[in-house]
C-alpha distance (Angstrom), angle and dihedral (degrees) to the residues before:
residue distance angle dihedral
X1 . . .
X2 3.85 . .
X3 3.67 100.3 .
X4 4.07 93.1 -177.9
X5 3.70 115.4 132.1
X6 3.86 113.0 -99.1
X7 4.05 116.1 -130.4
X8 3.58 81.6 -102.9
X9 3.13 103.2 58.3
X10 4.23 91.1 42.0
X11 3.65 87.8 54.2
X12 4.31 89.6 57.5
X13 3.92 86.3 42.8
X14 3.62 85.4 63.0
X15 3.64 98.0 45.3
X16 3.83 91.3 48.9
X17 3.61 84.6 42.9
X18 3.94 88.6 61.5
X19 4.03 100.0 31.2
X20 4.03 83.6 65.5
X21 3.98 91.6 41.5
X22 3.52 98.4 57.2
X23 3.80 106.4 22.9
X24 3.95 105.4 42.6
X25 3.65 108.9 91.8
X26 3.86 115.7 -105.8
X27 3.75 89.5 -127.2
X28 4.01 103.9 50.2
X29 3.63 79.0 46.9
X30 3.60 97.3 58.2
X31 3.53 95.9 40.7
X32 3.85 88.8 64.2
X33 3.49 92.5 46.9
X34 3.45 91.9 58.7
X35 3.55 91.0 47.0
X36 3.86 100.7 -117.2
X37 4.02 118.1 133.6
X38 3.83 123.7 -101.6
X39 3.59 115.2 -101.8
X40 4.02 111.3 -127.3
X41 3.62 86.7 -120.3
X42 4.04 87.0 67.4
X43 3.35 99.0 34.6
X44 3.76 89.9 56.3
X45 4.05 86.1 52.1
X46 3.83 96.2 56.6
X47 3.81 93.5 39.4
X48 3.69 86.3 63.4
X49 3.76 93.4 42.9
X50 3.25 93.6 58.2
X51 3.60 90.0 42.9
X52 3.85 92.6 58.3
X53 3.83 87.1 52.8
X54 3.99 88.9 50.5
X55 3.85 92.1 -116.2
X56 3.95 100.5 110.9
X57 3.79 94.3 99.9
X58 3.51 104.5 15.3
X59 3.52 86.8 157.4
X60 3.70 106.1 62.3
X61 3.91 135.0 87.0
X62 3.77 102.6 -75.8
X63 3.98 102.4 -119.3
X64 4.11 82.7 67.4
X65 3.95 97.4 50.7
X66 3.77 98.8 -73.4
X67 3.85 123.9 140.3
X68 3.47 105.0 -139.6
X69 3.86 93.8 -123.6
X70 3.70 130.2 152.2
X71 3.92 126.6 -87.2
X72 4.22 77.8 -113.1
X73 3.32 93.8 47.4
X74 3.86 98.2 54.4
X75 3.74 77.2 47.4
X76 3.50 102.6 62.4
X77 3.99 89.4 36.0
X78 3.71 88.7 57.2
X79 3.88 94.5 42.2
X80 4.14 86.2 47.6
X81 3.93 90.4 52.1
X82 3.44 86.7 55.6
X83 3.67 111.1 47.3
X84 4.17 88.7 39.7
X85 3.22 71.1 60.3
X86 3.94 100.7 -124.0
X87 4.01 134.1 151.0
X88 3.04 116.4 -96.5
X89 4.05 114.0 -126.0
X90 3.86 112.3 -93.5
X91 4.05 105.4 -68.7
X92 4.19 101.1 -157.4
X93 3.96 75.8 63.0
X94 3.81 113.8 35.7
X95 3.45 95.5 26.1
X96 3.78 107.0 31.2
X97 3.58 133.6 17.5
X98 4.38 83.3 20.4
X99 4.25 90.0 67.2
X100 3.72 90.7 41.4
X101 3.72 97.2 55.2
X102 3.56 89.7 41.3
X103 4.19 95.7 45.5
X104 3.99 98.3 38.6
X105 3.77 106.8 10.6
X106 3.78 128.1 91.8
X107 3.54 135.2 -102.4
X108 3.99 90.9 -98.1
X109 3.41 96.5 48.1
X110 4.27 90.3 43.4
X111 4.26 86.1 47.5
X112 3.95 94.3 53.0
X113 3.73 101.0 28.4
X114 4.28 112.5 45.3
X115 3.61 99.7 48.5
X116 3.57 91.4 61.8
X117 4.09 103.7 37.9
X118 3.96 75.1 56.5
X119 3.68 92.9 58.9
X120 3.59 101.3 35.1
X121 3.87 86.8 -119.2
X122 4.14 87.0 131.6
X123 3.64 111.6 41.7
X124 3.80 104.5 -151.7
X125 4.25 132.6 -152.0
X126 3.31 127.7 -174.5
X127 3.81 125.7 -121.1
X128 3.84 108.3 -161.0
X129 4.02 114.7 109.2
X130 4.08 120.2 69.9
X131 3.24 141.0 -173.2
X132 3.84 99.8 -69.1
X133 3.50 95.0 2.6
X134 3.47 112.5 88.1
X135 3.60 107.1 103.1
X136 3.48 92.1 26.7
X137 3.95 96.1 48.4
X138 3.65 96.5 166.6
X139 3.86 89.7 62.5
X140 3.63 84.7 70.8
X141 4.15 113.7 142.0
X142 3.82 101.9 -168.9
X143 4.05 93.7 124.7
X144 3.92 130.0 -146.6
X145 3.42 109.9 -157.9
X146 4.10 118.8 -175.4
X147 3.77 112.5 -125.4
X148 4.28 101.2 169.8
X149 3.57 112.6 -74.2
X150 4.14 94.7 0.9
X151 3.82 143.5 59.1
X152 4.03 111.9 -123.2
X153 3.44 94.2 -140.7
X154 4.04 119.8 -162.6
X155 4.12 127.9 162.7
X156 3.29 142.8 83.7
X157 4.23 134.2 -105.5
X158 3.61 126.3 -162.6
X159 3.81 135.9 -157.5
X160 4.02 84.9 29.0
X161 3.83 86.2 164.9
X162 4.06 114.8 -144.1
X163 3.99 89.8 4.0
X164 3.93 83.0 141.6
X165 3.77 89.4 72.6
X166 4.17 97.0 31.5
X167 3.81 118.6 121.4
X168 3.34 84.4 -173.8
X169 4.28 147.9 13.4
X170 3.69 124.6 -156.5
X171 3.65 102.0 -150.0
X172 4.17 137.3 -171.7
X173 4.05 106.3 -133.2
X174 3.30 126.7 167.8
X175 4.00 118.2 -105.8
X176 3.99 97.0 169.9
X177 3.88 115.9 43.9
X178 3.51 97.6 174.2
X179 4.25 90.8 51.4
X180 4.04 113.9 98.9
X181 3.53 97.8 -84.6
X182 4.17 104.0 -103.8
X183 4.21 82.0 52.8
X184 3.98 101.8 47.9
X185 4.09 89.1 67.5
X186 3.50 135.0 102.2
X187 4.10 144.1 173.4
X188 3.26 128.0 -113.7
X189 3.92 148.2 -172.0
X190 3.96 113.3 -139.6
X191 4.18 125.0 -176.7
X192 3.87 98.3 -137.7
X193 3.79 84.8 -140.3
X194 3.58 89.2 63.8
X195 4.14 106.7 120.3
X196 3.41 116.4 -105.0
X197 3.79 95.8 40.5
X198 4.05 117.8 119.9
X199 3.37 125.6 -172.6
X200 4.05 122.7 -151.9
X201 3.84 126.6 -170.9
X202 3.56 122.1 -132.6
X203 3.81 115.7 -153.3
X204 3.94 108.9 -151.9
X205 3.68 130.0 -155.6
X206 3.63 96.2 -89.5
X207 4.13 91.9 57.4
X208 4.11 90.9 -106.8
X209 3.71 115.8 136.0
X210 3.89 91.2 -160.0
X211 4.25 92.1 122.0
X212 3.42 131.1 67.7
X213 3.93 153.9 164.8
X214 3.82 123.4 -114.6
X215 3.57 123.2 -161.4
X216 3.70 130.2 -158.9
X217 3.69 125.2 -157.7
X218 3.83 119.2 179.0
X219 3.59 85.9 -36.8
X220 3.87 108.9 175.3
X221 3.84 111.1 -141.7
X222 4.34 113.8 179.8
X223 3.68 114.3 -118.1
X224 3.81 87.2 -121.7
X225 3.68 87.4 75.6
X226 4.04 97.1 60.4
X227 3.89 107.7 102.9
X228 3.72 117.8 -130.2
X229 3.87 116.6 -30.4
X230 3.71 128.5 -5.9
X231 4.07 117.7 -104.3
X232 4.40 83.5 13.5
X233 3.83 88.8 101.0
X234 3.41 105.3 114.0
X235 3.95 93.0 48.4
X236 4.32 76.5 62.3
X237 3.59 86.8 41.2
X238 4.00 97.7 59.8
X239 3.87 86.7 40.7
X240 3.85 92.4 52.0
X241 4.36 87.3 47.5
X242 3.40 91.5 45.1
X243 4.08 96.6 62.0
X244 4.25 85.9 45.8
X245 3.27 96.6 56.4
X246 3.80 97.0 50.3
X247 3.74 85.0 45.0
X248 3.64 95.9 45.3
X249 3.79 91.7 61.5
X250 3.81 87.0 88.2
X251 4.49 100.0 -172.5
X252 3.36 78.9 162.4
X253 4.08 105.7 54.9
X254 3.98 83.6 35.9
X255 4.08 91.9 51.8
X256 4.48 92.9 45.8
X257 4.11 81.6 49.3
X258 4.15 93.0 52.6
X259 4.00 86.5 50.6
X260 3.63 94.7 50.3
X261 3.97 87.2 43.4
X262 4.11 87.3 53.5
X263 3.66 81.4 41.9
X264 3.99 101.9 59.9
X265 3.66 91.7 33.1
X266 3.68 94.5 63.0
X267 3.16 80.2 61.9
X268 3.44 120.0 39.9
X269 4.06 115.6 80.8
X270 4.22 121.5 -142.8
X271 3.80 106.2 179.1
X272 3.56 101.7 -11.5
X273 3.93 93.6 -56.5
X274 3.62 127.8 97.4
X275 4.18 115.8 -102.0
X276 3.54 82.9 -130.3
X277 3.70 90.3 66.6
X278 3.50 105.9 42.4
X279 4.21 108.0 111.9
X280 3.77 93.2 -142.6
X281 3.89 91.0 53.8
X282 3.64 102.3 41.7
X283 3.87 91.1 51.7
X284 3.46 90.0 55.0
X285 3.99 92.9 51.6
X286 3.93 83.9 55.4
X287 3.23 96.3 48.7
X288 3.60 91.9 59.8
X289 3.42 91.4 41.5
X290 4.26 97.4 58.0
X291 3.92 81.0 52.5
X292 3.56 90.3 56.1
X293 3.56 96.5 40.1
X294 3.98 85.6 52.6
X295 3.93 90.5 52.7
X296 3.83 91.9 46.5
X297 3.76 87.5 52.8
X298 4.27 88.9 48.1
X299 3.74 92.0 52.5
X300 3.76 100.6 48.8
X301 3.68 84.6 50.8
X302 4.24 96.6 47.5
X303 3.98 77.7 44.0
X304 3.76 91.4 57.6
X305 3.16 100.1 51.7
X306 4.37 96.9 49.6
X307 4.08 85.9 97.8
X308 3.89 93.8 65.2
X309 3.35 100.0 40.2
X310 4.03 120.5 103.4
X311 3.86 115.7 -98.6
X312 3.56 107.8 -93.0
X313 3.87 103.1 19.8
X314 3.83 132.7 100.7
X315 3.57 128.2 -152.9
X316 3.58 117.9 -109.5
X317 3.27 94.5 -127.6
X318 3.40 98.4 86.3
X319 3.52 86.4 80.9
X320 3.45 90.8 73.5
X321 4.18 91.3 43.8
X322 3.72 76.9 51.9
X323 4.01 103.4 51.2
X324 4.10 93.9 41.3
X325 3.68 94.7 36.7
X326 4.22 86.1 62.0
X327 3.89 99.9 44.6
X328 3.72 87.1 47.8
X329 3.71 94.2 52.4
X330 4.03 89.8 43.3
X331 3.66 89.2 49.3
X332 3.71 94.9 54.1
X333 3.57 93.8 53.0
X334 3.81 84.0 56.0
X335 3.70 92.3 62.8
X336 3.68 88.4 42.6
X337 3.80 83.6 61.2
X338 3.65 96.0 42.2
X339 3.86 93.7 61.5
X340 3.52 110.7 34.7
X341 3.85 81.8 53.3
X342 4.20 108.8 174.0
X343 4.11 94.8 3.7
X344 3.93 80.2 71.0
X345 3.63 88.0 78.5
X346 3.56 104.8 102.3
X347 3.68 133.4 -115.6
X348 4.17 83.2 -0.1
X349 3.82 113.6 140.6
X350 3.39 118.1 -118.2
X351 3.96 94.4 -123.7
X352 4.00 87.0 61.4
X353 3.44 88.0 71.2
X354 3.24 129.5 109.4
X355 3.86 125.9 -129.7
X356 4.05 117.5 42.4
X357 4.21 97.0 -139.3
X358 4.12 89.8 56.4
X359 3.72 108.0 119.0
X360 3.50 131.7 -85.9
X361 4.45 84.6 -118.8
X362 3.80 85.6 147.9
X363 3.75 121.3 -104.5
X364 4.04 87.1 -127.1
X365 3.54 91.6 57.1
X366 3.58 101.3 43.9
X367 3.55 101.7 44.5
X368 3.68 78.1 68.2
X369 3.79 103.4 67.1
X370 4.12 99.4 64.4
X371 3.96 86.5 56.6
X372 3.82 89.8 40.8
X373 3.73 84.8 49.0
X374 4.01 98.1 49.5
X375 3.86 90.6 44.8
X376 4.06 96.2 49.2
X377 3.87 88.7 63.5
X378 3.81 88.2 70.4
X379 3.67 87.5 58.4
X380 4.55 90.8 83.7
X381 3.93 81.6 54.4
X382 3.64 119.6 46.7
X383 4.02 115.5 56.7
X384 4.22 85.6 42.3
X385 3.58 116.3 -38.0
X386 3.47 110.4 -94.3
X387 3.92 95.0 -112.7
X388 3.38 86.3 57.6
X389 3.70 93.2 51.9
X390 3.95 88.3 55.7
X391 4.02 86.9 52.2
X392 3.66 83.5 56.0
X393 3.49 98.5 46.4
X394 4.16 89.8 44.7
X395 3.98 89.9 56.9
X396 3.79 104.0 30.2
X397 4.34 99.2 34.4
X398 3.59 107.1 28.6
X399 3.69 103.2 24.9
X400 3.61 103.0 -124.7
C-alpha cells in the first residue's frame, strides 16, 4: 500500500495550510500556543468561520454540509488544524451525536438538528458514563420510562465534560430493565433546559472546571427525540465510540507539541549545553517520534479502508489508534515537563526562580504545562479505557 500523498492531495495540504494562516484569528491562535483552553465564545467564532468557508463538517454526507472530500483529505485537514494550531470544531457535535443523527435518525430529527451542530447554534455534551459505570458502560442505570408521548427520565451521569455550556446531552438510559443488559438501552435527545435537570461542576486536579455531573429528576423528554429504535442504543453507542476513538488519536495535536518541545529546548540551557543537544534527550524525542510516525502510518491505513466498510460499522481498529494515540500524547507532556524543568510550577513568577541565564520561556506559558500534564493522564480513560480497548482488540482483531 503506497500511502504517499498524491500531488493532489499536496496541492489541498497547501490550501488548508493557507485557509488556517490567514483566516484563524491571531488571538485563538495564541491562546493555544500558550496552552490555555478556548473560551466558548471563540470557539463559537471559528466554528462559524469555517462554516462560511464550507469546512465545518467536512466530514459528513454532502446534502447535510459535507464536502465530499477523501478519507485523506479529512486527514490532512484535521492534521493542518492542528499544527496551525487551531480548535478543532466541537467533537460531541461534529463528530458524535452529528453522524448518529444523520446515519440512524429520521428525517425530522436530521431537518432540525444538523444545521445547527454545523453552526455551533446547539452546543452539545454527552451523557454516557455514571457513577460506577464507566468501564462497564452498559451497566448504566439512568432509566427511561414511557409515560404517553414522553420519556420520564431519572439518573445521574458523571464526567459530562463542558455540560455548563450544553444546550443539549444525548444520553444512553435504560428503557428495558429486565432486557440482557447491552439490549435494554436506548438514545436519546434531551433540551438541557428541560426541568428537572441539575448540573454539578467537577473541579479536577489541574484546577479546570471542564467536567461535570448532570442530574435528571422526572425530566420529561418527547418520544420524537429517541434516535432510531427503542432498546437499539448501544448498537448507536458502539457507532458513536467508534468515530472518537479514530478522532482521539490526535498525530496532529501530538506532532504541534514535538515542535514546541524542539522549540523550548533550543532554548533552554542544562550545564552550559543546549537541551536540544543533549544525546540522552534527543533519543528520547525520537523515540516518541517513530511511535508517532507508526500511528500516523495506522490511521491513514484505518482511513483507507472507511469506503468498504458497511454503513454504520467502525473498524476495531481504532482501538488501537485509540490506545497509542493516548500514551503518545501523555508521553509528550512528559518531555514538556522534562524541559521547562522549575517554570512548570504553576502560577510561579518568573523572578522566583532560581538561576539568572534560564530562558525567557514565559512564566504564562509554562505555568501551563504541569496542569496540561495532570489533565493528559485522563486521556487512557475517557473514550474506553485503554484496557478495555485491548479486550476489544483481543476479541474483535486477534480472535481470542
Amino acid at each position: 500500500m503506497d500511502l504517499r500523498f498524491t500531488e493532489d492531495e499536496l496541492a489541498f495540504r497547501d490550501e488548508v495550510r493557507s485557509f488556517f494562516r490567514q483566516a484563524l484569528p491571531a488571538s485563538i491562535r495564541d491562546n493555544i500556543v500558550a496552552g490555555r483552553h478556548t473560551s466558548k465564545e471563540e470557539l463559537v467564532t471559528w466554528t462559524r468561520i469555517l462554516h462560511d468557508k464550507g469546512w465545518a463538517v467536512p466530514h459528513w454526507p454532502v446534502e447535510h454540509g459535507g464536502t465530499g472530500w477523501s478519507p485523506v483529505k479529512q486527514y490532512i485537514y484535521l492534521e493542518e488544524m492542528s499544527q496551525a494550531p487551531a480548535p478543532a470544531p466541537l467533537a460531541f457535535g461534529v463528530n458524535m451525536v452529528g453522524p448518529v443523527i444523520y446515519t440512524f435518525g429520521n428525517e425530522a430529527q436530521k431537518s432540525r438538528f444538523l444545521p445547527r451542530i454545523a453552526t455551533l447554534e446547539d452546543w452539545w455534551c454527552q451523557g454516557f458514563s455514571e457513577p460506577g459505570s464507566g468501564s462497564d458502560l452498559a451497566s448504566l442505570k439512568t432509566r427511561a420510562v414511557r409515560d404517553g408521548d414522553h420519556y420520564v427520565v431519572n439518573g445521574q451521569k458523571t464526567w459530562t465534560t463542558l455540560a455548563q455550556h450544553a444546550d443539549w446531552i444525548f444520553c444512553l438510559v435504560r428503557t428495558d430493565p429486565d432486557a440482557r443488559k447491552q439490549a435494554g438501552i436506548s438514545f436519546l435527545l434531551i433540551d438541557m433546559k428541560t426541568p428537572g435537570i441539575t448540573v454539578r461542576p467537577i473541579q479536577t486536579i489541574d484546577g479546570g472546571k471542564e467536567v461535570n455531573e448532570v442530574f435528571f429528576d422526572d425530566v420529561r423528554v418527547p418520544v420524537e427525540n429517541l434516535v432510531g429504535e427503542e432498546n437499539k442504543g448501544w448498537n448507536y453507542a458502539k457507532f458513536l465510540l467508534g468515530n472518537e476513538r479514530v478522532n482521539i488519536a490526535r498525530v496532529g495535536v501530538s506532532k504541534e507539541r514535538i515542535r514546541r518541545i524542539k522549540e523550548l529546548a533550543a532554548l533552554q540551557r542544562v550545564g552550559g549545553e543546549r537541551m536540544i543537544d543533549q544525546p540522552e534527550f534527543r533519543e528520547k524525542v525520537a523515540a516518541v517520534e517513530v511511535r508517532l510516525k507508526a500511528l500516523e502510518m495506522t490511521q491513514l491505513r484505518v482511513l483507507a479502508g472507511e469506503a468498504k466498510r458497511e454503513k454504520g460499522t467502525q473498524d476495531p481498529a481504532s482501538s488501537i489508534l485509540k490506545i497509542k494515540g493516548s500514551e503518545i500524547q501523555q508521553a509528550t507532556t512528559e518531555l514538556l515537563m522534562d524541559v521547562v524543568g522549575p517554570y512548570a510550577m504553576p502560577y510561579q513568577p518568573e523572578e522566583a526562580i532560581d538561576g539568572r541565564n534560564e530562558p525567557d520561556i514565559g512564566p504564562d506559558w509554562a505555568s501551563t504545562i504541569a496542569p496540561a500534564y495532570f489533565n493528559t493522564r485522563k486521556v487512557s480513560i475517557y473514550g474506553g479505557s485503554n484496557e478495555i480497548q485491548k479486550n476489544i482488540i483481543a476479541k474483535a482483531i486477534l480472535g481470542l
